[in-house]
N, C-alpha and C positions, 0 to 999 in steps of 0.2 A: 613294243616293249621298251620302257624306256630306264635305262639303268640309272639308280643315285652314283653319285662320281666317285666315290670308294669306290664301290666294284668294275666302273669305268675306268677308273688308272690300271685294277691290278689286270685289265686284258689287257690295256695299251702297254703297259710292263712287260707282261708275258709276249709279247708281237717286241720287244726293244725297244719301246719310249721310254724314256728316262723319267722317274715321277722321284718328287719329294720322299723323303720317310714322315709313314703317317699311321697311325692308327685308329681305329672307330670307339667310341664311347657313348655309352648309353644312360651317363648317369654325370652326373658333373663331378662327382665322387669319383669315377673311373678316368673323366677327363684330367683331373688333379693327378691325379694318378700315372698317369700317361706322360703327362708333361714332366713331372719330379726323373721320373726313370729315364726319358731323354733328354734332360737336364741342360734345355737348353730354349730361348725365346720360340714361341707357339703361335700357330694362325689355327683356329679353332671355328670353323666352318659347317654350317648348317645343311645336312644333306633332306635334301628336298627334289622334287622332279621337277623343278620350275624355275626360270630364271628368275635375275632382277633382285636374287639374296642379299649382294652387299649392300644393294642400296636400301634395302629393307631392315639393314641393322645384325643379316645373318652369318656374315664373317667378321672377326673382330681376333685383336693380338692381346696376347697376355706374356710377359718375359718372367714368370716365375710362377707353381704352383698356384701359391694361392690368389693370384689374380685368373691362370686357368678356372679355377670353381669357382668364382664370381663371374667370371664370362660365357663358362657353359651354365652356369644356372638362368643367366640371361636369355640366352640363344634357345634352351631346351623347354620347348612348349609353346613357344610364340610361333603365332601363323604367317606364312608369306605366301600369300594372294590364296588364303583359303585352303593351306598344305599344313598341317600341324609338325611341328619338328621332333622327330622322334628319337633324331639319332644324329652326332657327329661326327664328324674328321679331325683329329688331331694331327696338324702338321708341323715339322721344323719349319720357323719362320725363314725364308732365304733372303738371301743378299740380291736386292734385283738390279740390273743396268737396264734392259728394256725389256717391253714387251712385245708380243708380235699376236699375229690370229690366222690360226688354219682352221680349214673346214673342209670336209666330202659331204657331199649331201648329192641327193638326186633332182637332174634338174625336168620338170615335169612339162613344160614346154618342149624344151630340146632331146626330150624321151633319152637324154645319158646325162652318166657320172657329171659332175661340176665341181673343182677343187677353185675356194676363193682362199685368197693369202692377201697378209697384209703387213707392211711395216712398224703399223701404229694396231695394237691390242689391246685386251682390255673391257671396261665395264660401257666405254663408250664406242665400240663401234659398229651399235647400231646406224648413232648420230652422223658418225663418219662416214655408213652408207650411204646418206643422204645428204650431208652435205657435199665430202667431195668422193665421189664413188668411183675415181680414176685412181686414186690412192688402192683399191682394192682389184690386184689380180682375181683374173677369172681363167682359168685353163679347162678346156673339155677333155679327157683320154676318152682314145677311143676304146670303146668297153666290149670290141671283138678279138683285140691283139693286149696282147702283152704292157703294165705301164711300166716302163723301165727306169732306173737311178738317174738317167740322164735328163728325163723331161724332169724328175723333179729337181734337179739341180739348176736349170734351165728358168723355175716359178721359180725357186729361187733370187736366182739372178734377177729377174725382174722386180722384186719384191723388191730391190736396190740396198739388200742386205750387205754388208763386208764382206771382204772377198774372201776371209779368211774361216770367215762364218756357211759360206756356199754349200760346201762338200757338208757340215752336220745338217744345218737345215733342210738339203734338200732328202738327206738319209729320213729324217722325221717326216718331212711329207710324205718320200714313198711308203714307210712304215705305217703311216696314218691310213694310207691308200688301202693299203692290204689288208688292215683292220677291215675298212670299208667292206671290202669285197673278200673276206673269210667268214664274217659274221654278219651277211645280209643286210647290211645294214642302210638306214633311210638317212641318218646323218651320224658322222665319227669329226668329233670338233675338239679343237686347244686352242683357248683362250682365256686367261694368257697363255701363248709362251716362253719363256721369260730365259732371259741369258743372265747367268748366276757366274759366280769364278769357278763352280764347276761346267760350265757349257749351257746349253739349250735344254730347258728342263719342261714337263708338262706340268704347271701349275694348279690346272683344269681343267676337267676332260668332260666328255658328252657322247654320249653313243648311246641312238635309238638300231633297234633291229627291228627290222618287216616282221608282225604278226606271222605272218603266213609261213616263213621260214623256220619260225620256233620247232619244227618237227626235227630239224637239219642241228639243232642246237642243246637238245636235251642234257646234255652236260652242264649247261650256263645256268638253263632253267633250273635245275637240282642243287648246283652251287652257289645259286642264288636266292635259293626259297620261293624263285616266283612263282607268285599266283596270280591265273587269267579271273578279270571280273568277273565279279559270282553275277551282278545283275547293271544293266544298263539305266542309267537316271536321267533325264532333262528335268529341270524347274520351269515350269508356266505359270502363266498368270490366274488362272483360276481359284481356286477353294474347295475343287473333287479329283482328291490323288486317284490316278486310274495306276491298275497293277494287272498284266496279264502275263500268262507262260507262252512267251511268243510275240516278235516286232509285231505281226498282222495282228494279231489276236488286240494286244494294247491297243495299236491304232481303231480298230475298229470296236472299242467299248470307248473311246476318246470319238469318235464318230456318232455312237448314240449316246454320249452326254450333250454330246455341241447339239442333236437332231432336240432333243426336251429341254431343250434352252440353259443348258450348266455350263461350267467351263473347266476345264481340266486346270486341276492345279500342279499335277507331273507325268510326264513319261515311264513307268517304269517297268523293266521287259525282264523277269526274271528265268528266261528262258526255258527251254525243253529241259525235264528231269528233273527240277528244282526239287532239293529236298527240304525235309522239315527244317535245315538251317537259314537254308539260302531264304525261304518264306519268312521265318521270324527276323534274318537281317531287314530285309527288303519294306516286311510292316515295321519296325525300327525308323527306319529313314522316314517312312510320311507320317508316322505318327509323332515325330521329334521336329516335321515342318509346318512354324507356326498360320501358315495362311490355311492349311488342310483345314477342312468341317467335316468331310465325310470320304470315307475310304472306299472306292470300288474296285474289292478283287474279282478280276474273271478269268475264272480257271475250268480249260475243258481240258481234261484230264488223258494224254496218251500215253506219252515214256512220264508227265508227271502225273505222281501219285495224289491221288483227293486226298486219301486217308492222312499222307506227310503233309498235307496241304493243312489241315484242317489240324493237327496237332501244332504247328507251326504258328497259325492263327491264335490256336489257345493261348500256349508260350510266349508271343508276343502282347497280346491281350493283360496276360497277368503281372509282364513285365513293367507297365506303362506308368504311369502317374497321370498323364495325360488322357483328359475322355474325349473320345475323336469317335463317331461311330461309326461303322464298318454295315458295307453291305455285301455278300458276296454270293456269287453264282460259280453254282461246285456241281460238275457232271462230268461223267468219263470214268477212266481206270479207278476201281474200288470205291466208285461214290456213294454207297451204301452205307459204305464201313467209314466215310470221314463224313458225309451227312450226319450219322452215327455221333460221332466225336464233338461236332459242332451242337447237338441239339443238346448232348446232355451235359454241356457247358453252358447253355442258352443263350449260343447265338445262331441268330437265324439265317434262311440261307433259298436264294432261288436254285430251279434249272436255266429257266429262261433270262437270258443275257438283256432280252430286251425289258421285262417286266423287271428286271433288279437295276439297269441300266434307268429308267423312270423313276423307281426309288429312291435312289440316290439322288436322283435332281429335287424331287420332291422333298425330300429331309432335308437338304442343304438349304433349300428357300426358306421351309419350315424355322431350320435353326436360323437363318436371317431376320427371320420377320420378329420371332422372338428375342434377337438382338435387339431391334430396334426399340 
């Protein structure tokens, strides 16, 4: 679960890291807006789940209103690495002396915790790990006993920070720490972190939490609106989108396209229970990807419904502009009643996985050859 960096400051806030005053805007109209009432020069920031923004053109300054709505009108809707921008940070632009880079993340080799710190932070220090990667402390705690103020004072100190700077910086590491290890988390990162004339500020924050701990966190999830994905996608190289309720199930209708000589053109595993929404997203996605020719859903029907199965199809079907054809193999829970559904919308429909699985290879050539 990977948080956008608004809701990333306000835990590292609520745990005593210091963040900017910032607020979220969703409209460049709001950003303006935002900016006027704190009345004062603005870093107006693309929230995305993805690095690599500023170099993409997704953080940028404005020192007055109405450069704010010309700069979020810039920012809002342009893609960074395939992420649509949906939403803002409005922050007080600060006064910076330097930067710095902390991080917890897990280290997967050494099966414990890993805090890397740095003197030099920032948009380059990937580069800096590679070029000179002695510049970057590495500290392990041990993840049986207690991490105490001391060791982090300690990365500090190594980090070859001022003396006078020791005692806040290493307060924010262990702070960082705790973050770490109160919200499950795979990685809790600031970079920058940046010394202002008010102290050591989080400029930017990053925290992913372990899937599997979300049970431990229901608070977050609910204050955050998250939602777990409705359905899993890969893109392949083929031109036969495969759609099953179930990893095995997909793979093995992606198994007899590849046996009658087709080639899958996606992965996509809409999992047990899928209802009529998650179906019509799911036909959405391959019916809007331009290499598909032919859709094969295969759905054997347990906790999911035929009948949602098969209204979902319609729905999607009616929604399209695009004519892609669809071949589907529909058996299990209520397939009577969405065979039903499907016939007297006239679309047709196997039991057998392997004779629909044929079909589709078959129309796909079909529609090739009539390409040519």
């Amino acid at each position: 679960m990977k948080f956008f960096e608004n809701m990333a400051k306000r835990i590292f806030n609520q745990e005593g890291i210091p963040i900017l005053e910032g607020h979220v805007a969703y409209s460049s109209e709001e950003a303006m807006s935002i900016s006027s009432e704190m009345g004062v020069p603005v870093v107006i920031k693309a929230q995305v789940l993805t690095g690599g923004r500023g170099k993409a053109g997704g953080v940028k300054f404005a020192d007055n209103p109405g450069e704010a709505l010309k700069v979020a009108d810039e920012i809002l809707g342009m893609e960074i690495k395939d992420e649509k921008v949906k939403h803002l940070l409005v922050e007080k632009k600060a006064e910076i002396f330097n930067e710095y880079f902390v991080t917890v993340s897990v280290d997967r080799g050494a099966r414990k915790p890993v805090i890397l710190a740095s003197k030099e932070g920032g948009v380059e220090i990937e580069n800096l790990a590679k070029t000179n990667p002695e510049k970057i402390i590495k500290y392990y705690p041990n993840p049986l006993i207690e991490f105490l103020p001391y060791e982090a004072r300690e990365i500090a100190r190594r980090m070859g920070v001022e003396s006078e700077l020791i005692s806040q910086m290493g307060d924010i590491i262990w702070k960082l720490y705790k973050v770490f290890e109160k919200y499950d988390a795979d990685t809790a990162e600031i970079n920058p972190l940046v010394l202002t004339p008010d102290g050591l500020i989080a400029a930017d924050a990053k925290l992913v939490v372990e899937n599997d701990s979300l049970f431990r966190h229901q608070d977050l999830v609910k204050t955050l609106h998250y939602k777990e994905k409705a359905v899993d996608f890969v893109q392949l190289d083929g031109d036969i989108a495969v759609i099953g309720n179930g990893a095995g199930l997909t793979l093995t209708a992606m198994d007899m396209i590849k046996l009658n000589g087709g080639e899958p053109a996606t992965f996509l595993d809409i999992g047990g229970g899928a209802s009529e929404q998650i179906i019509n997203q799911a036909l959405n996605i391959v019916l809007n990807y331009d290499p598909v020719k032919v859709v094969f859903l295969n759905v054997l029907g347990g906790i999911t419904k035929a009948d949602d199965v098969a209204r979902g199809v319609v729905k999607a079907l009616d929604q399209t502009n695009r004519k892609v054809h669809i071949v589907i193999r529909l058996t299990g829970t209520n397939e009577k009643e969405g065979q039903k559904i499907l016939e007297d919308a006239g679309i047709p429909f196997e039991t057998s996985m392997e004779k629909a699985a044929k079909i589709a290879v078959d129309l796909c050539n079909q529609l090739k050859t009539e390409g040519d």
